[in-house]
C-alpha positions in Angstrom: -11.9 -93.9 20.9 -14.7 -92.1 19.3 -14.1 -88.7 17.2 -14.2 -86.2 20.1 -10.8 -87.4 21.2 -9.7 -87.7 17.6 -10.6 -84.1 16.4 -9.7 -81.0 17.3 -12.8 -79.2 19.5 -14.0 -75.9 20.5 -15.7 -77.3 23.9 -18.3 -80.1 25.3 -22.0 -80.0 25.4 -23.4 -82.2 28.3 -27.6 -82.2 28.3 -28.6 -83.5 31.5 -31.8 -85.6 32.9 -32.1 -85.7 36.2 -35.0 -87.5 37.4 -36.2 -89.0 41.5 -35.2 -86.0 42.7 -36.0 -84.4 46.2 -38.7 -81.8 45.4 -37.5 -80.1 47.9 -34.2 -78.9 46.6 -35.9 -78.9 43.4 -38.1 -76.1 44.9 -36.0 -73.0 46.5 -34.1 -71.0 44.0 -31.6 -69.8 47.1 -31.0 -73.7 47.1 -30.6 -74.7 43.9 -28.5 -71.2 43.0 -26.2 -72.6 45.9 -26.0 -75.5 44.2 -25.3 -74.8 40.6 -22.5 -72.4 41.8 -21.3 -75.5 44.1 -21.6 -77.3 41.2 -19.4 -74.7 38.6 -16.3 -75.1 41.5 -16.5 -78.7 41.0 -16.1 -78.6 37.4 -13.2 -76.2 38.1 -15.2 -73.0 35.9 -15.2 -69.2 36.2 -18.0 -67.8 37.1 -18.6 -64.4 35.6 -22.6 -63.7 36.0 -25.5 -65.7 37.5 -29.3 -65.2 36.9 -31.6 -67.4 39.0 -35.8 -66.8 38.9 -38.6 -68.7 41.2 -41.7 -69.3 39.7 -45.2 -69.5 41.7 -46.1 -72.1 43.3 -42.9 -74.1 42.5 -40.1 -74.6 40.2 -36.5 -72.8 39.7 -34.8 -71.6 36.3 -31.2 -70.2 36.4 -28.2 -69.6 34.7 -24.3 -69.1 35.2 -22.5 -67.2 32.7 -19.5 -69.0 33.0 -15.4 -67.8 31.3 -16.0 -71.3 29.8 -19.4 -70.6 28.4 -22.2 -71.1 30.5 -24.5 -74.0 32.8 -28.1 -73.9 33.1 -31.3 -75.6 35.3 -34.8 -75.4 35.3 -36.8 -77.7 37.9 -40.2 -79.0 38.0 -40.4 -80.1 41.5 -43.7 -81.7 41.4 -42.3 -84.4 38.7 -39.1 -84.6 40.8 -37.0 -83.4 37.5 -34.2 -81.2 36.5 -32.8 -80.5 33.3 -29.5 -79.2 33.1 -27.2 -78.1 30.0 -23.0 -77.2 30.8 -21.1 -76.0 27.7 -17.9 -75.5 28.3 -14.8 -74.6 26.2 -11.1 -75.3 26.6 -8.8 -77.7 28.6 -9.5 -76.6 32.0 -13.0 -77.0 33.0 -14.4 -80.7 33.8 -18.4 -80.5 33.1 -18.8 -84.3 33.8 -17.5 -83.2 37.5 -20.4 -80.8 37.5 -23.2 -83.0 36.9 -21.7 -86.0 39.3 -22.1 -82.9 41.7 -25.6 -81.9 41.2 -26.7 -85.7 40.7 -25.8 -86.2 44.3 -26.6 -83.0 45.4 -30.0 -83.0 44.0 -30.4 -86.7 45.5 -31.5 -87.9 41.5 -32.3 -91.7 41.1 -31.2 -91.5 38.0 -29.8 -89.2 35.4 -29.1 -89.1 31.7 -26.3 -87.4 30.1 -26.5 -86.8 26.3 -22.8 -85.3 25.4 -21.6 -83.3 22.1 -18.6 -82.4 20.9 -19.0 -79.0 20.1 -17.2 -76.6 17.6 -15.6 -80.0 15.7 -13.1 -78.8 12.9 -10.6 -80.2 10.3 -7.5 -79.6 9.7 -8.1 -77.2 7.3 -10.2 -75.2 9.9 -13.4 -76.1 8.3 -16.1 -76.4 11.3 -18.3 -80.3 10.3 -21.6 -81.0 12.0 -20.7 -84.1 14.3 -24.5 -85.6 16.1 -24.6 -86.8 19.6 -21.5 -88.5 20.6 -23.2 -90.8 23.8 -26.1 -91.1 25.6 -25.2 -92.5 29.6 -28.0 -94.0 31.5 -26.8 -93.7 35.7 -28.7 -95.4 38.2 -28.0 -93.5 41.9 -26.2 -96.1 44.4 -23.9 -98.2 44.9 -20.5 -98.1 42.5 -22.6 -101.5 41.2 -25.5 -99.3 39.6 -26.4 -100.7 36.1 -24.5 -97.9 33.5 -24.9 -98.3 29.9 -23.3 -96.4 27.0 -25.0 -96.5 23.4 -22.3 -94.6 20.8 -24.5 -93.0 18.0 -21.8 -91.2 16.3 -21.1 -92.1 12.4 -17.7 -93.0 11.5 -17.0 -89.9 10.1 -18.6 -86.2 10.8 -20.5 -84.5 7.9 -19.1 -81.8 6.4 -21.1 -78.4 6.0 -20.8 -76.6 2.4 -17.4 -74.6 2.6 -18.1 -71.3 3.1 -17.9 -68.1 0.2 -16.0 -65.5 1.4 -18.2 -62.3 1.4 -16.8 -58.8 0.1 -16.6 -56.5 3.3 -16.4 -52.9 2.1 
């Protein structure tokens, strides 16, 4: 059980590689907007604003402003990439569901998920700087595909300087 699960948290941070995509769907922002809003249902988030921009000749950057925080893409179709970012706060909203989602949808070979627990705090509702809790390496395939994990968390978090409360007048 690493410190996520033992600490209270203010949300997750997933940073996605997705990489052997279709350059295609990598290349239409009406597409990929479809997607990433296909992909916020999946992980069960509120969609409150969306911003989505094509750039000449290829290539898509977009947004969702999400009740849970927010999920983001930008494409470079010629590489077959996509990097995406979901940060989402609270109990209900499943990011990993998102990026299984886009990783099919996007037909990726392989994608790379770099997760942080976000908003960390104590008990004495102290907020501690807590690195990168995993890094997951997904081949596309079979349920067989090679997976690995590599945990890079310390044992315990580092706390930041206690703040000084400042006089308001």
């Amino acid at each position: 059980m690493g410190i996520a699960e033992t600490m209270k948290t203010l949300g997750k941070h997933l940073l996605c590689e997705l990489t052997g995509c279709s350059s295609v769907k990598l290349s239409g922002v009406e597409w990929v907007k479809k997607e990433i809003y296909a992909a916020a249902a999946a992980a069960k988030a509120t969609v409150l604003h969306g911003y989505f921009h094509q750039f000449a000749p290829t290539g898509v950057s977009g947004m969702l402003c999400l009740a849970e925080s927010h999920i983001s893409i930008h494409t470079w179709p010629e590489t077959g990439y996509a990097a995406v970012d979901i940060y989402t706060c609270g109990e209900t909203a499943m990011p990993h569901k998102a990026i299984e989602y886009l990783t099919k949808a996007l037909e990726a070979e392989q994608h790379y998920i770099v997760e942080m627990a976000r908003g960390v705090h104590d008990d004495g509702g102290r907020f501690v700087s807590v690195p990168v809790e995993k890094k997951s390496v997904e081949t596309a395939g079979s349920s067989d595909a090679p997976k690995a994990d590599v945990e890079s968390r310390p044992t315990q978090p580092r706390v930041r300087a206690k703040y000084k409360p400042v006089p308001v007048d």
